[in-house]
C-alpha positions in Angstrom: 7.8 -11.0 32.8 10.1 -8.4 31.2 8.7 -5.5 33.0 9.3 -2.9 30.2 7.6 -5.1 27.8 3.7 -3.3 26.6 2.4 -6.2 25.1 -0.6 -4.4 24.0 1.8 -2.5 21.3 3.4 -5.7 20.2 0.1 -7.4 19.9 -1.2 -4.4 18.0 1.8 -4.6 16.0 1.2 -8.2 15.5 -2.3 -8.2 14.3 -1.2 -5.3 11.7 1.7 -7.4 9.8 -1.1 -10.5 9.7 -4.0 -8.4 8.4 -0.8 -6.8 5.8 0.5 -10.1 5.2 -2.7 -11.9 4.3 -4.0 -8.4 1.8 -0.6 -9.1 -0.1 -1.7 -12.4 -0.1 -4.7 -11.8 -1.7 -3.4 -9.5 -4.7 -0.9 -11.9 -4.8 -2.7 -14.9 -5.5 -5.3 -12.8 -8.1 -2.1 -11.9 -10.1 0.1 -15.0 -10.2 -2.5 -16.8 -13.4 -0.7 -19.4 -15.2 1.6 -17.0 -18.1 -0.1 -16.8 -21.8 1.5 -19.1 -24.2 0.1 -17.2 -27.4 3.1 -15.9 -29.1 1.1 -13.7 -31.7 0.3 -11.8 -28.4 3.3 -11.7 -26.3 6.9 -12.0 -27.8 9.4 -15.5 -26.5 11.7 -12.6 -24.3 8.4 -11.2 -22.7 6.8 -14.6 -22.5 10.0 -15.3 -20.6 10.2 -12.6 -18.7 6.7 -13.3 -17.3 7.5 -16.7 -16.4 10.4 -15.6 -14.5 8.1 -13.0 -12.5 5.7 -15.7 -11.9 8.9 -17.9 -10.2 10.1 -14.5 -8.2 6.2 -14.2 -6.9 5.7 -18.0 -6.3 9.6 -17.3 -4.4 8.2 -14.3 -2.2 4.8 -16.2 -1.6 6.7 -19.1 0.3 8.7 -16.3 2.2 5.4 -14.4 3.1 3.7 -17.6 4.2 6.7 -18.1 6.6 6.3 -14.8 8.0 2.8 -15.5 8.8 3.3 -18.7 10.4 6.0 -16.2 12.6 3.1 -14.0 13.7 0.4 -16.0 14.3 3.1 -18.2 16.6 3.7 -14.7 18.3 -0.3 -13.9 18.6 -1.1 -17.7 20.2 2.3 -16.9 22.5 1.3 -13.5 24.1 -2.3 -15.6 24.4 -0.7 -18.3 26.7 1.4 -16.0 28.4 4.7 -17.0 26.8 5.2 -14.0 24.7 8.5 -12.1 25.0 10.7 -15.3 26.3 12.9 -17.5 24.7 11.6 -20.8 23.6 14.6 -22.4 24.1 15.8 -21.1 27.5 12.9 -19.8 28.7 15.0 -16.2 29.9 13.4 -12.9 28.4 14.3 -11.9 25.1 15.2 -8.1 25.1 12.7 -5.3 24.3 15.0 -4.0 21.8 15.0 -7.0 19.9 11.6 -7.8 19.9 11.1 -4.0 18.3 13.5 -5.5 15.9 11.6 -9.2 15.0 8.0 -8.7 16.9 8.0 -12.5 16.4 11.4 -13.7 17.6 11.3 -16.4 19.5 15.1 -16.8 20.8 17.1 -14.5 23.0 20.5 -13.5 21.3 22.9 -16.1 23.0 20.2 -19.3 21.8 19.5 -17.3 18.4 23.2 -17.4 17.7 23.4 -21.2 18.4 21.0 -21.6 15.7 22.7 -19.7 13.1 
């Protein structure tokens, strides 16, 4: 195991960005109603402008829901043991990095195969 790795912190760390990502989650799912089509009460540029809010939110939604796919990986990983090693080569990802990305699941040689 990478010996200077606390994985008490990361898993505390963890469990924070899920109970953040699924709040936002929640306000953001109360606040993306379907836009008003009553022009007497909002104008055609505001109308617009709302629409295109509602795309950007839908936009960051998708990216959010990623995010907490990431984590909860990272959570079921540190609760088989795995945490902290690359998935594709199995050698220890660096502490460093993992302060970087808690959820990273590639070392930097197999992450930059990917990209």
């Amino acid at each position: 195991m990478n010996v200077k790795l606390d994985i008490k912190s990361f898993e505390q760390g963890l469990l924070d960005r899920q109970e953040e990502l699924l709040g936002v989650s929640e306000l953001s799912r109360q606040a993306s109603g379907a836009v008003e089509l009553d022009q007497a009460r909002v104008g055609r540029l505001s109308r617009m402008d709302a629409m295109q809010m509602q795309e950007m939110s839908k936009a960051t939604d998708v990216r959010r829901v990623g995010e907490l796919r990431r984590v909860t990986a990272a959570l079921a990983r540190i609760d088989s043991g795995d945490y902290g090693y690359c998935v594709e080569c199995g050698e220890a990802i660096p502490v460093e990095r993992l302060k970087v990305d808690m959820a990273a699941t590639h070392c930097v040689p197999c992450a930059s195969k990917i990209d």
